[in-house]
C-alpha positions in Angstrom: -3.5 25.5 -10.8 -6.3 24.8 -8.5 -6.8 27.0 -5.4 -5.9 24.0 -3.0 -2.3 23.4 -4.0 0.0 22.9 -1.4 4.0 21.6 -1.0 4.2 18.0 -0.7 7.8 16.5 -0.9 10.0 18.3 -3.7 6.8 19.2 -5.6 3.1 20.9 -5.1 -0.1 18.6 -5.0 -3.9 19.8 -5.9 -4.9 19.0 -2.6 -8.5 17.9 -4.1 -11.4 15.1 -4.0 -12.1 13.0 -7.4 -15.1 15.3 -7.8 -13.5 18.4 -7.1 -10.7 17.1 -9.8 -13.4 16.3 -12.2 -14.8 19.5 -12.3 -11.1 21.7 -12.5 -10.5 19.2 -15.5 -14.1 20.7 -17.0 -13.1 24.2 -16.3 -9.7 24.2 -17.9 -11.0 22.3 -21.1 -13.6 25.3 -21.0 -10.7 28.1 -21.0 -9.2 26.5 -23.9 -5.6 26.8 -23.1 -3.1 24.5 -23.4 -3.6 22.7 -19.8 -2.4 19.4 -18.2 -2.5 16.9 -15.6 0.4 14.8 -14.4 -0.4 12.1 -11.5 3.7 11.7 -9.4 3.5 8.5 -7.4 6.3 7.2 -5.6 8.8 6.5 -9.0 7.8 9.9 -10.1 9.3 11.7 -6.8 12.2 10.2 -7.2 12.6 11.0 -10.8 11.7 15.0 -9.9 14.5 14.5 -7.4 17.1 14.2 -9.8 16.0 15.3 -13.1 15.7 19.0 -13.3 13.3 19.0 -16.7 10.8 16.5 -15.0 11.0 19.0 -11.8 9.8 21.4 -14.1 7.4 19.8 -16.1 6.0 19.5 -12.6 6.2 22.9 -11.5 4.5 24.3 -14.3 1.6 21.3 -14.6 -1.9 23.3 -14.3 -3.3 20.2 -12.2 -0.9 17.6 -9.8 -3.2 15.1 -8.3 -1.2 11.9 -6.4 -1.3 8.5 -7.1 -0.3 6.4 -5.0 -1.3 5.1 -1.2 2.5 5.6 0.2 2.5 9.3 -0.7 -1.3 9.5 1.1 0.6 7.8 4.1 3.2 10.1 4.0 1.4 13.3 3.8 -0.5 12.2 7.1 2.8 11.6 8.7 4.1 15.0 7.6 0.9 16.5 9.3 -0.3 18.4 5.7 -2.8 15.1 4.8 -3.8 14.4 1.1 -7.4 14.0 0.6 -7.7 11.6 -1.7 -5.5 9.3 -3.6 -6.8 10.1 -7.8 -4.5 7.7 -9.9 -4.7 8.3 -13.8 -6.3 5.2 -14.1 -9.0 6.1 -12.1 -9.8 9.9 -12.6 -9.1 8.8 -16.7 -12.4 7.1 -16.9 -14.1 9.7 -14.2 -13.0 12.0 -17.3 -14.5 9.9 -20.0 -17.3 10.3 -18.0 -17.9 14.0 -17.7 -16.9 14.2 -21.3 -19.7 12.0 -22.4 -21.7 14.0 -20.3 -20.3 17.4 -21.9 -19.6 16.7 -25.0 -16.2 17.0 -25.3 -13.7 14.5 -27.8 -10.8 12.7 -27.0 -7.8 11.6 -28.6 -5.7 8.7 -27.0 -1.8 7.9 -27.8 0.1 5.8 -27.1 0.1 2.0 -26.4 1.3 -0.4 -29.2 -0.3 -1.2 -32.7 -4.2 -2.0 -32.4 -4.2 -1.1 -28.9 -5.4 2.1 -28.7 -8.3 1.4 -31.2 -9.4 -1.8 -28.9 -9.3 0.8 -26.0 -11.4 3.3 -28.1 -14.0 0.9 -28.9 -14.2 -0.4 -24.9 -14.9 3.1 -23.8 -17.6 3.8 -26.5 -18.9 1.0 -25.2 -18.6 2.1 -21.8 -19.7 5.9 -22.0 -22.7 6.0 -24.2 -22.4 9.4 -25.8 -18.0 9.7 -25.8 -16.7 10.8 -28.8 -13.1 9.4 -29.7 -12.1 11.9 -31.9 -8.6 9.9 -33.1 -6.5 7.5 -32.0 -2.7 6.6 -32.8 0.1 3.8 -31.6 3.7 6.0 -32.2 7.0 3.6 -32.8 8.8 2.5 -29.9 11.5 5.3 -30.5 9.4 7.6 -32.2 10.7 10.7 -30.7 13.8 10.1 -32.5 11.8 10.6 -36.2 10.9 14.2 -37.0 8.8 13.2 -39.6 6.5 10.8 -37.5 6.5 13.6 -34.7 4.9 16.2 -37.1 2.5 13.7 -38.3 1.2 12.9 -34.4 0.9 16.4 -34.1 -1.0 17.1 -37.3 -3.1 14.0 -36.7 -3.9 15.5 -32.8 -4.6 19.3 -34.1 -6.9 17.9 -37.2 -8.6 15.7 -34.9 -9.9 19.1 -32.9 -10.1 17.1 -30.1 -11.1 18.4 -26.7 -9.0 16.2 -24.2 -5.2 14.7 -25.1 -4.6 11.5 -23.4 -1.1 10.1 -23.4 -0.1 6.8 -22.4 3.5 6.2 -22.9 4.8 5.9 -19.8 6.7 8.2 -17.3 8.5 10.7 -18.3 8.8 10.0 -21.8 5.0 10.8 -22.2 5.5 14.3 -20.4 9.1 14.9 -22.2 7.0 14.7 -25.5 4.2 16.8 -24.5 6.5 19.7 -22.5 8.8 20.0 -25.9 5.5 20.2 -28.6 3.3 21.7 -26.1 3.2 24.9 -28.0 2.8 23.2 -31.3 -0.9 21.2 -29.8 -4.1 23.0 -30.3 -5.9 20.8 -27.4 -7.1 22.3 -24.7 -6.4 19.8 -21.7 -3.8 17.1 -21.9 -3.7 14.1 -19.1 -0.7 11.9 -18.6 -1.9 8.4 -18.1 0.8 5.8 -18.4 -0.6 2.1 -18.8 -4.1 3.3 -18.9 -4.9 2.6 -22.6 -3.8 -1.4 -22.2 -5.8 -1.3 -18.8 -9.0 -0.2 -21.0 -7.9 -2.3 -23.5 -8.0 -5.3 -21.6 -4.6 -6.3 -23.1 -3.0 -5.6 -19.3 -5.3 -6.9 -16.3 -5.1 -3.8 -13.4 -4.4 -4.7 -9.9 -8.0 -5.6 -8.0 -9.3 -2.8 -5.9 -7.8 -4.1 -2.4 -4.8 -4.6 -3.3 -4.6 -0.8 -4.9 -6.6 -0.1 -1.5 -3.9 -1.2 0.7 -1.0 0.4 -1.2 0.4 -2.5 -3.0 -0.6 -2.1 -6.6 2.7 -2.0 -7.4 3.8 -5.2 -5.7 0.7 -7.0 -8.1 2.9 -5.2 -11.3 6.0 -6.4 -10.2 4.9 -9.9 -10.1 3.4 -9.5 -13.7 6.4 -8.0 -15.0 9.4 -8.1 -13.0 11.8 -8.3 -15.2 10.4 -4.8 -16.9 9.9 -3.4 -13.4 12.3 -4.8 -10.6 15.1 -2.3 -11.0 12.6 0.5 -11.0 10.4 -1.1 -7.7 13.2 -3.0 -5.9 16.3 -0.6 -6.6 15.2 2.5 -8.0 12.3 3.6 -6.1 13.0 2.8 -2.6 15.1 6.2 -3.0 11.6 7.5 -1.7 12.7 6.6 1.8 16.0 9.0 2.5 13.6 11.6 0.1 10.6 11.5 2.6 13.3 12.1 5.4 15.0 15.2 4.0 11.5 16.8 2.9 10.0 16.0 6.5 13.0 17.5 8.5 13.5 20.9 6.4 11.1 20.2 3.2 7.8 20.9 4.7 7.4 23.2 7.4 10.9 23.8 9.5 12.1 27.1 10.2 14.0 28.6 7.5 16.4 30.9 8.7 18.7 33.3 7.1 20.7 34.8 9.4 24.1 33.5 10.6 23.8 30.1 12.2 24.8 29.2 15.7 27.9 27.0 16.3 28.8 23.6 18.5 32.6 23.1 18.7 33.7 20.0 17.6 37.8 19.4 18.7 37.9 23.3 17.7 35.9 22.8 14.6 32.8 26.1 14.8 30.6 23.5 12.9 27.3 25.1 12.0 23.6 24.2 13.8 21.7 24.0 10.9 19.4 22.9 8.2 19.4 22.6 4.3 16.9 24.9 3.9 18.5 27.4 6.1 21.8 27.2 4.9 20.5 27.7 0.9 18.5 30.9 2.4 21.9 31.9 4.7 23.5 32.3 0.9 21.3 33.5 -1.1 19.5 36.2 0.9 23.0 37.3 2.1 25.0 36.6 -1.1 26.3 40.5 -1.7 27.6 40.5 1.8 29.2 37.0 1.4 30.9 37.7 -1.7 34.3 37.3 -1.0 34.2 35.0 1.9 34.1 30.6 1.5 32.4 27.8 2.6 33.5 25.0 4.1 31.9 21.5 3.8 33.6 19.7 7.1 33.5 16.2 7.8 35.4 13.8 10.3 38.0 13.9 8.1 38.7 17.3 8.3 37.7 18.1 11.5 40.5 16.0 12.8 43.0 17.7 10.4 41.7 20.9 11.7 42.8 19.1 15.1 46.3 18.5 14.3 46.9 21.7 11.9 46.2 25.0 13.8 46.9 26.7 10.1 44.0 24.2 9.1 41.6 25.3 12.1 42.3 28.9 11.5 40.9 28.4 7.9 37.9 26.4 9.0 36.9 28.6 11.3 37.4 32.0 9.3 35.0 30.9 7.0 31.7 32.2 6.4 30.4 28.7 7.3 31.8 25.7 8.6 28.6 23.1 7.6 28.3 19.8 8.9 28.4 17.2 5.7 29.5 14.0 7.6 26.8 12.5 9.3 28.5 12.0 12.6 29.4 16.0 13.2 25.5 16.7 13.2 24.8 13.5 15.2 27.7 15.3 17.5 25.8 18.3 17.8 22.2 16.9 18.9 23.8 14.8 21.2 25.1 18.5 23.0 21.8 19.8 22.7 21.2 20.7 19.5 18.3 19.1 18.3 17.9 20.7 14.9 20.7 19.9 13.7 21.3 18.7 10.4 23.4 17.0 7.9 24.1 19.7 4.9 26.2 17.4 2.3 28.3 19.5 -0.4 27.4 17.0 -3.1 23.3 17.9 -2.0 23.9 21.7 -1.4 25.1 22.0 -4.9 21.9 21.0 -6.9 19.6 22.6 -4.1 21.9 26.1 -5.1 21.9 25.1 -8.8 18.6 24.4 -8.9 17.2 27.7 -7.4 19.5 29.2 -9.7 17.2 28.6 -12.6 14.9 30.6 -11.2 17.1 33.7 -9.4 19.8 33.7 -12.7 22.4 33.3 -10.3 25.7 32.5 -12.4 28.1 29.8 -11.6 32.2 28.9 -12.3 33.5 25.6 -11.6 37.1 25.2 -10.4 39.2 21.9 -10.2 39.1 18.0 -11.0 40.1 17.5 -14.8 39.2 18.5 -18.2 37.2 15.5 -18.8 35.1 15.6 -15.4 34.7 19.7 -15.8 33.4 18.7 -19.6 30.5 16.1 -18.8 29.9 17.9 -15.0 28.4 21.2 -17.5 26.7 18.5 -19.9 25.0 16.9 -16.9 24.3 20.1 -15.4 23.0 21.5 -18.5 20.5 18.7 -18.8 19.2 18.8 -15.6 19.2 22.2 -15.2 18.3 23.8 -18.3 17.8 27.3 -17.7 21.4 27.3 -15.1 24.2 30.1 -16.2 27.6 27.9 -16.1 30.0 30.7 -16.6 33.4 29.1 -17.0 35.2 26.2 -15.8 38.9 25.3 -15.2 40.8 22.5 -14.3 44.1 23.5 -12.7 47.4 21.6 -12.9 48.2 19.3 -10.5 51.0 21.2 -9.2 51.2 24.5 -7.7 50.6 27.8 -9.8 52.9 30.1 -10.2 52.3 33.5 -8.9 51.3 34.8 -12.6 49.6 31.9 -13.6 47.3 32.6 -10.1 46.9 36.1 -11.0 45.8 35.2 -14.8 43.4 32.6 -13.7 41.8 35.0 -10.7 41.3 37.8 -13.5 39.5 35.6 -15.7 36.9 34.4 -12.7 36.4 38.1 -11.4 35.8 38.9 -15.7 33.4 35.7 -15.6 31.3 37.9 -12.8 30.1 34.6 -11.2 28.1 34.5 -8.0 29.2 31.0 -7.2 32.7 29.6 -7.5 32.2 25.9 -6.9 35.4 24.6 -6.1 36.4 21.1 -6.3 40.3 20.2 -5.1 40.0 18.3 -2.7 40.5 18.5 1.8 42.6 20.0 2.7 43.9 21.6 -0.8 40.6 23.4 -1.6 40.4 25.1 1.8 43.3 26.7 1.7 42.8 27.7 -1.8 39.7 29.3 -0.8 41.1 31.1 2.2 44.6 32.3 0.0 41.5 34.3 -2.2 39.3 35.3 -0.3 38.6 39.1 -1.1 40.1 39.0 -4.4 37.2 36.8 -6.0 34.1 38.6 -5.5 31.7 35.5 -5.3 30.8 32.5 -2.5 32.9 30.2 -2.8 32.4 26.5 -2.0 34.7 23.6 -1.7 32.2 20.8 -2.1 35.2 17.9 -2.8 34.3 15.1 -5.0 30.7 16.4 -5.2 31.9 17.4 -9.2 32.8 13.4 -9.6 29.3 12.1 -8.5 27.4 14.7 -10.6 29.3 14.2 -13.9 29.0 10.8 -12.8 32.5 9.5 -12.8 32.3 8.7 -9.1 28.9 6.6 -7.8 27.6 8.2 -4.5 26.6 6.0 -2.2 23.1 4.9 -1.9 20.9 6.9 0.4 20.8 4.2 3.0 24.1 3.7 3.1 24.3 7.6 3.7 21.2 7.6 6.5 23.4 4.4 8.2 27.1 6.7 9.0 28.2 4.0 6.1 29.4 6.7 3.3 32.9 6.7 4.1 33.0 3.2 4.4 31.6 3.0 0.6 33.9 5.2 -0.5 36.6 3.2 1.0 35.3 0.3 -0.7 35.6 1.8 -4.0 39.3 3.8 -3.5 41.4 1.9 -1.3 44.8 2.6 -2.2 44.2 6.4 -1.6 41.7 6.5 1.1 43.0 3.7 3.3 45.2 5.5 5.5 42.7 8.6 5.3 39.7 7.0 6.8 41.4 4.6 9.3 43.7 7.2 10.5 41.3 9.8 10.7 38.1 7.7 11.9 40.2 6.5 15.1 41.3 9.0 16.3 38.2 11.0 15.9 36.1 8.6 17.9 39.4 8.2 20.7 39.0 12.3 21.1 35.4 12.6 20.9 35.0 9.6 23.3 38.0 11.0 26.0 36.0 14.2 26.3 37.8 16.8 23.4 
């Protein structure tokens, strides 16, 4: 890690000129430990986003240098400005360079059969002095065959090679090196994607302007678009709702951990607040919060709360009534609070989970069925490798019995979970939340169908769609039968009271 490492987004860049790059790449080769360099660009972001490994790959990377103009851009606009945009195609032959210069050996992998010996021979040609200490072309699914993966590492340790360069593309390249990193003797290993076909020759790279003007990508998309259009044209633009979130509470807004003020909404204590805030609120506070529930509130019940004084009395005994519908936090800048934010229970769960890793925090996941509760903790488990799932259980669809309650709330308090997620349902899981709070000593959360769109059985709505007010509407789209009445219903008479002054 380089002195000049800052947060950028939902990672840390090495806030550093090509020259000052060029030289932390000499000293870590020099200390002879197992380094490396990754380069995130936009499609990297919004992989880190989602996938908890790659996040950590990330976090752990000894040198994070950007590629890509539109993160530059951003970073301006963010007010914490990026030098220097240091792709791996460019700082790879900067590299070559000092290495010719040094001394030092490289070994290149990746690219397909003859490649990467065409590419050997073009820098040799290019760096009088570089020594290309080995080169090798894996199989397409390579990481699949234990035996080929031994020999790639045997060929790269017997090679006693200086610098590791891996071009397999993103993150398969970094998967491969984070899982055998500890089995590589090689000092400094770069991540370079396409690099060894651009050296090669066997793939022409974008001309300078265009990769000037931020649109390097465009050029591959036209070269390959049936390779790259889902990644470019659906995948990536993601980067948009991501830049948002990380400029409003991401990079440089108050954090705060005590108890958040409130803006009534027809009743409703809805919290002023942030993403950032509401994670530290829980955490920092989490011994005095066991016990005690939070609920996610929404248009939908916000107008229950309206109609059911039972209903309001839960909302607003709980620990914190947080705005996840779009329209509740619009409500409350429009009376005057203008940092308020949307806090969606489907995004405060990973943001929890997630810091989890780190803090050990341990986790139980009540409701939705067997199935959903089964490939919820496989998903989770991927993405969050290091998270402590503690139990699960999906509950019948009708009531429990008094025993059957009693059983089930023993076995959670034996668990000793921090977190109970709980996913019923509105109104069901708020009122299962306030019938046990005190007897389950943990934070609980009714987060709804946030359990569907992580194990995947439910699709979210895309982020635009979310930035738009437009979620419920995609939801409707997808359920109907059972939502019809719900949102109509509830979306009328919401806007009639809000509009007539309640």
């Amino acid at each position: 890690m380089s002195e000049k490492r800052i947060k950028f987004l939902n990672t840390h860049i090495d806030n550093l000129t090509m020259e000052e790059a060029v030289r932390e790449a000499k000293r870590l080769i020099l200390e002879k430990k197992n380094s490396y360099v990754v380069t995130p660009n936009v499609d990297h972001i919004v992989k880190i986003e989602h996938d908890g490994l790659f996040r950590d790959i990330y976090e752990e990377a000894d040198l994070v240098l950007t590629d890509g103009k539109p993160l530059i851009w951003m970073s301006r606009w963010m007010g914490t400005p990026i030098k220097e945009k240091i792709s791996g195609s460019d700082y790879f032959p900067e590299v070559c360079r000092m290495a010719a210069k040094e001394g030092f050996s490289i070994f290149l992998l990746g690219a397909a059969e003859g490649v990467a010996k065409k590419a050997a021979v073009n820098l040799m040609r290019k760096y009088k002095n570089l020594k290309i200490a080995g080169v090798y072309s894996p199989s397409y699914a390579f990481e699949n065959d234990a035996k080929e993966i031994a020999h790639i590492i045997e060929k790269i340790n017997e090679s006693k090679a200086d610098i590791l360069c891996i071009g397999l593309g993103t993150p398969k390249q970094e998967k491969f090196y984070h899982q055998y990193k500890e089995q590589l003797q090689v000092p400094l290993t770069l991540h370079i994607g396409a690099t060894i076909d651009f050296e090669a020759g066997v793939v022409k790279r974008a001309p300078k302007w265009i990769s000037y003007v931020g649109l390097e990508w465009f050029y591959r998309l036209l070269k390959e678009p049936r390779r790259l259009y889902r990644r470019y044209l659906l995948e990536d633009v993601e980067i948009f709702p991501i830049f948002l979130k990380y400029r409003n509470y991401g990079s440089g807004s108050t954090i705060r951990t005590d108890e958040p003020e409130t803006c009534s909404i027809l009743g409703v204590d809805i919290a002023v607040t942030n993403m950032r805030s509401v994670v530290g609120y829980l955490t920092e506070n989490l011994e005095q919060l066991r016990g005690k529930y939070v609920c996610v509130s929404n248009v939908h019940t916000t107008v229950l709360s309206y109609n059911d004084e039972s209903y309001l009395k839960i909302q607003n005994e709980s620990a914190l009534a947080i705005p996840d519908g779009k329209p509740l936090s619009l409500i409350c800048k429009v009376r005057g609070y203008k940092n308020a934010q949307r806090v969606a229970g489907p995004d405060l769960m990973p943001e929890i989970l997630r810091l989890s890793e780190e803090k050990g925090y341990r986790h139980y996941f009540y409701g939705s069925t067997e199935e959903t509760l089964r490939t919820l903790e496989s998903n989770l488990k991927k993405r969050y490798p290091r998270l402590n799932i503690v139990g699960t259980y999906s509950p019948p669809f009708r009531n429990l019995s008094p025993e059957e309650d009693e059983g089930i709330v023993e076995k959670i308090k034996e668990m000793k979970p921090d977190f109970v997620w709980v996913g019923l349902g509105a109104p069901k899981q708020e009122r299962w939340m306030y019938a046990h709070r005190g007897k389950i000593d943990a934070v609980m959360l009714g987060v709804g169908a946030a359990f569907d769109f992580h194990a995947g059985t439910t699709k979210r709505a895309p982020k635009w769609v979310q930035e738009f007010y437009l979620e419920w509407l995609y939801r409707l789209i997808q359920d109907p039968r059972r939502l019809f009445k719900r949102y109509v219903r509830s979306n009328i008479q919401f806007i009639w009271l809000i509009l007539t002054g309640h």
